[in-house]
C-alpha positions as CSV (number, residue, x, y, z in Angstrom):
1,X,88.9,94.4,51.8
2,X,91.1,94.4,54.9
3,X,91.9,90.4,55.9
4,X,91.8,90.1,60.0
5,X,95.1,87.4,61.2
6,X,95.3,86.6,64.7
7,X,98.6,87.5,66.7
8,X,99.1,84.3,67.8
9,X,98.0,82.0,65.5
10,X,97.2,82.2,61.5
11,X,93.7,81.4,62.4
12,X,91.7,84.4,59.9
13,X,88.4,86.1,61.4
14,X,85.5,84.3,59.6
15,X,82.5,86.2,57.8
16,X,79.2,85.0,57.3
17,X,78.1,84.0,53.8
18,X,74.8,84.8,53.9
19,X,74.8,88.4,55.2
20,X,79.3,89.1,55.0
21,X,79.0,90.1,58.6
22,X,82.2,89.0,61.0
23,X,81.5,88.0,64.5
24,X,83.3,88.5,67.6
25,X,82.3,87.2,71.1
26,X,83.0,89.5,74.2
27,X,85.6,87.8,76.8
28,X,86.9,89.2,80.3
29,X,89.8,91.5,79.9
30,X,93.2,89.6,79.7
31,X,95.1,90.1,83.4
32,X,97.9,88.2,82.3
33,X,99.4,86.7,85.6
34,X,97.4,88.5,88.3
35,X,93.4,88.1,88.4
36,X,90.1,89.1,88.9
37,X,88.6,89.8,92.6
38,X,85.3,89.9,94.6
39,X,84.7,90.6,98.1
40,X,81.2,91.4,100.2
41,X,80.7,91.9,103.8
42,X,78.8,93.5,106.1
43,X,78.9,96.7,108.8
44,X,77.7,95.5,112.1
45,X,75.4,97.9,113.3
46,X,75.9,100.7,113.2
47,X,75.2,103.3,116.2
48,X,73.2,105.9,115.9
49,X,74.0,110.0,114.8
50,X,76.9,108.9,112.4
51,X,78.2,112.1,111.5
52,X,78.2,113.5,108.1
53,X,81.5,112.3,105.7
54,X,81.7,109.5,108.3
55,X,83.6,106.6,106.0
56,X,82.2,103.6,106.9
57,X,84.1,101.5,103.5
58,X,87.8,101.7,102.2
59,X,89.4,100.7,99.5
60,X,93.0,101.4,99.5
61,X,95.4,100.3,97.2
62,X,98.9,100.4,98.2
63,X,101.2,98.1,95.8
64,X,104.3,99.9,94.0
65,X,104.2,98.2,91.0
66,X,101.0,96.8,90.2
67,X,97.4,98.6,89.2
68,X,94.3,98.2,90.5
69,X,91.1,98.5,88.7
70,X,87.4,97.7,89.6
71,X,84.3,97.0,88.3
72,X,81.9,97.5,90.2
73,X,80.8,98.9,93.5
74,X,77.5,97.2,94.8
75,X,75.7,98.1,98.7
76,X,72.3,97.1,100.6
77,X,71.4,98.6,104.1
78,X,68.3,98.7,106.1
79,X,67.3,99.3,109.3
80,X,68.2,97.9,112.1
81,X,66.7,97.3,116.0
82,X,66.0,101.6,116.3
83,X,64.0,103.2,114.1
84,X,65.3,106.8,112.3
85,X,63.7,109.7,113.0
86,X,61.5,111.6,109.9
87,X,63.5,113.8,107.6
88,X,66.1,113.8,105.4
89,X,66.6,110.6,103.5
90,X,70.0,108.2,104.1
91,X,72.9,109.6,101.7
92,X,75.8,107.9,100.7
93,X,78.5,108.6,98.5
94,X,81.8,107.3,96.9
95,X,84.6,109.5,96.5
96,X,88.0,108.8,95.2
97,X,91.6,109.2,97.8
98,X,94.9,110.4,96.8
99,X,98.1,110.6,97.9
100,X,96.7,107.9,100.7
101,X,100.2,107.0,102.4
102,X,98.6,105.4,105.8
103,X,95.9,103.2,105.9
104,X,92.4,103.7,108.1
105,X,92.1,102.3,111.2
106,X,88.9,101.4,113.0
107,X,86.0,98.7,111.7
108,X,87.5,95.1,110.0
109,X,90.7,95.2,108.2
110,X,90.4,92.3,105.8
111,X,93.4,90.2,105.1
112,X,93.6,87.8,101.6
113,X,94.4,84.3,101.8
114,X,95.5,82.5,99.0
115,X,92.6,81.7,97.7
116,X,90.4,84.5,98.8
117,X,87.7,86.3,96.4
118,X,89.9,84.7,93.6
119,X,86.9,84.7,90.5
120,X,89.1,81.5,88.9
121,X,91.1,79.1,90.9
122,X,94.5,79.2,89.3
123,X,94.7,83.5,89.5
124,X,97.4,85.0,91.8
125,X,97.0,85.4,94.9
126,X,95.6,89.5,95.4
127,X,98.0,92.0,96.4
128,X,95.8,94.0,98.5
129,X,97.9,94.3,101.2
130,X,96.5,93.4,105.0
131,X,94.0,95.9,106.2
132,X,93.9,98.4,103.7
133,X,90.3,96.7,102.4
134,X,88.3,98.0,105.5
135,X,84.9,98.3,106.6
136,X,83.1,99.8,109.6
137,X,81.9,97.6,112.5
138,X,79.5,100.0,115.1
139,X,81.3,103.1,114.2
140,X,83.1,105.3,111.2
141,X,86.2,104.6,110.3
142,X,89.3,106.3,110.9
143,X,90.1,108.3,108.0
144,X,94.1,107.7,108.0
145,X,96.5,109.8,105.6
146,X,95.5,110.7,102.2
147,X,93.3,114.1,100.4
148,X,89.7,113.2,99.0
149,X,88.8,114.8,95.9
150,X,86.9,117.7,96.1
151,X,83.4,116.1,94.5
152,X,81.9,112.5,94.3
153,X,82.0,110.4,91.8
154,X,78.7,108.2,92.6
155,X,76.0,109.4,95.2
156,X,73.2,107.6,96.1
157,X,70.0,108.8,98.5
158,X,67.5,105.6,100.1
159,X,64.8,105.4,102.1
160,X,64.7,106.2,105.5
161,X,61.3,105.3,106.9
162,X,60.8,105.6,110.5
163,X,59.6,101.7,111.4
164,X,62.5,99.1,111.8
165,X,63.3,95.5,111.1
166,X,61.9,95.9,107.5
167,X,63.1,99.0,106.4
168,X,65.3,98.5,103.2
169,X,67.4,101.4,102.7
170,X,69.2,100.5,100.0
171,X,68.1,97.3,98.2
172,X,70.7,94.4,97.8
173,X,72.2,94.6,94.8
174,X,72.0,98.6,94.6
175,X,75.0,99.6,92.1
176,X,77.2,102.4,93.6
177,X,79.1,103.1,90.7
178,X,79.7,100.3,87.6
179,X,82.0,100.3,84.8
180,X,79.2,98.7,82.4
181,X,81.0,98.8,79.4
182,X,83.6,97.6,78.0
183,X,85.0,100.7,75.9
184,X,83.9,103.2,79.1
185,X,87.4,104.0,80.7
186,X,87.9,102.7,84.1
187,X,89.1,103.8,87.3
188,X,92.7,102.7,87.4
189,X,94.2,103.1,90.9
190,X,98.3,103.2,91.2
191,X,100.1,103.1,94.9
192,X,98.5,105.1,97.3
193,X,94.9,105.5,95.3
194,X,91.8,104.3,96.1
195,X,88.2,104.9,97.5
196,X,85.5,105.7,100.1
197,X,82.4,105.0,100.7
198,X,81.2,107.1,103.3
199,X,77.9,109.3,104.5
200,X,76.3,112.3,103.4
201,X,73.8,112.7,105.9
202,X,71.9,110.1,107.8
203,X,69.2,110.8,109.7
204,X,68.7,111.0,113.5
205,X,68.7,107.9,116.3
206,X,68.3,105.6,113.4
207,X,70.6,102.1,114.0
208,X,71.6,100.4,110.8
209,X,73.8,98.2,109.0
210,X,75.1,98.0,105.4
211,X,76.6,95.7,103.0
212,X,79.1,96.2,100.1
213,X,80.2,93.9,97.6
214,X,83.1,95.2,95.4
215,X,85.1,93.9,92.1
216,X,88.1,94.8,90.6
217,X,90.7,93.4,88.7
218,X,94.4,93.6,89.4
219,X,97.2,93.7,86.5
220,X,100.9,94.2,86.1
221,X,101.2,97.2,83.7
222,X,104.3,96.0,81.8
223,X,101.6,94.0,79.7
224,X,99.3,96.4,79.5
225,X,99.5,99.9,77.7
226,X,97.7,103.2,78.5
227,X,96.7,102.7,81.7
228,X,99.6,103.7,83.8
């Protein structure tokens, strides 16, 4: 029977008596001197005919040496002061960038602070550099420079309704896309790689505004293997 030693200590995994089971207990993946992020915010609203592929969120991730990798992608919208018209129902999609050398422009660029979306006090400060965390205000986004991939990865379709002021598009807390477990491989995003959040079609004279709230984690990959 194969003995279990930790790498750090000679502390042996224990097995039950009564039913020889071991036990293990799931913990947060190890990010070693960087850390663990979250950040939400709001569109303002948002004017009326958006275009199809308009990219209302961006996630860009433009470090040399470090690796980004997220979590999860979470959005709510409703309706806002003008109702949409009957028809198709609101589409929205992520899609993952490459080869993204300049940033968007357009909307709120966000810019970290010390202590900003930190999930534990004493991780590093985030690397995502100044505005390339973006997100529409009244308008799409301006694309920048980078190549989209040629399909979606996540694609979600709401309800349109045609009244406003209660009209929930998307519930809060509507998942996007999720890495929800632990041995599913993640996105891993290296210099110039990211992602979009952006329409599919939205229906006619309709004014609305959205929310996202997105995690990721941030690591060095000299302490990390196979994901560079």
């Amino acid at each position: 029977m194969a003995v279990i030693e930790g790498g750090v200590t000679a502390a042996l995994q224990e097995i039950e008596s009564a039913t020889l089971a071991g036990r293990s207990t799931q913990r947060p993946s190890d990010v070693g001197a960087r850390g663990a992020y979250s950040f939400g915010q709001s569109t303002g609203v948002i004017a009326a005919g958006l275009g199809a592929n308009s990219e209302i969120f961006q996630f860009r991730w433009s470090h040399a040496t470090l690796i980004a990798v997220p979590r999860s992608v979470r959005i709510s919208a409703a309706v806002s002061t003008t109702a949409f018209i009957a028809g198709v129902p609101p589409q929205l999609e992520l899609r993952v960038a490459r080869g993204w050398t300049g940033q968007g422009t357009g909307g709120t660029g966000i810019t970290f602070g010390v202590n900003d979306g930190k999930k534990r006090s004493n991780f590093a400060q985030s690397a995502m550099a100044a505005g390339d965390l973006r997100i529409a205000t009244t308008a799409a986004l301006g694309a920048g420079t980078k190549t989209l991939d040629g399909f979606a990865v996540a694609s979600l379709s709401g309800n349109g309704g045609v009244a406003t002021g209660t009209t929930q598009m998307f519930p809060p807390g509507t998942y996007l896309w999720e890495r929800n477990t632990g041995d599913e491989w993640p996105f891993v995003f290296l210099q110039n790689q990211g992602f979009v959040i952006r329409s599919v079609e939205i229906p006619g004279t309709g004014t609305w505004k959205l929310a996202a709230i997105i995690e990721w984690s941030e690591y060095d990959p000299a302490v990390i293997t196979g994901w560079t």
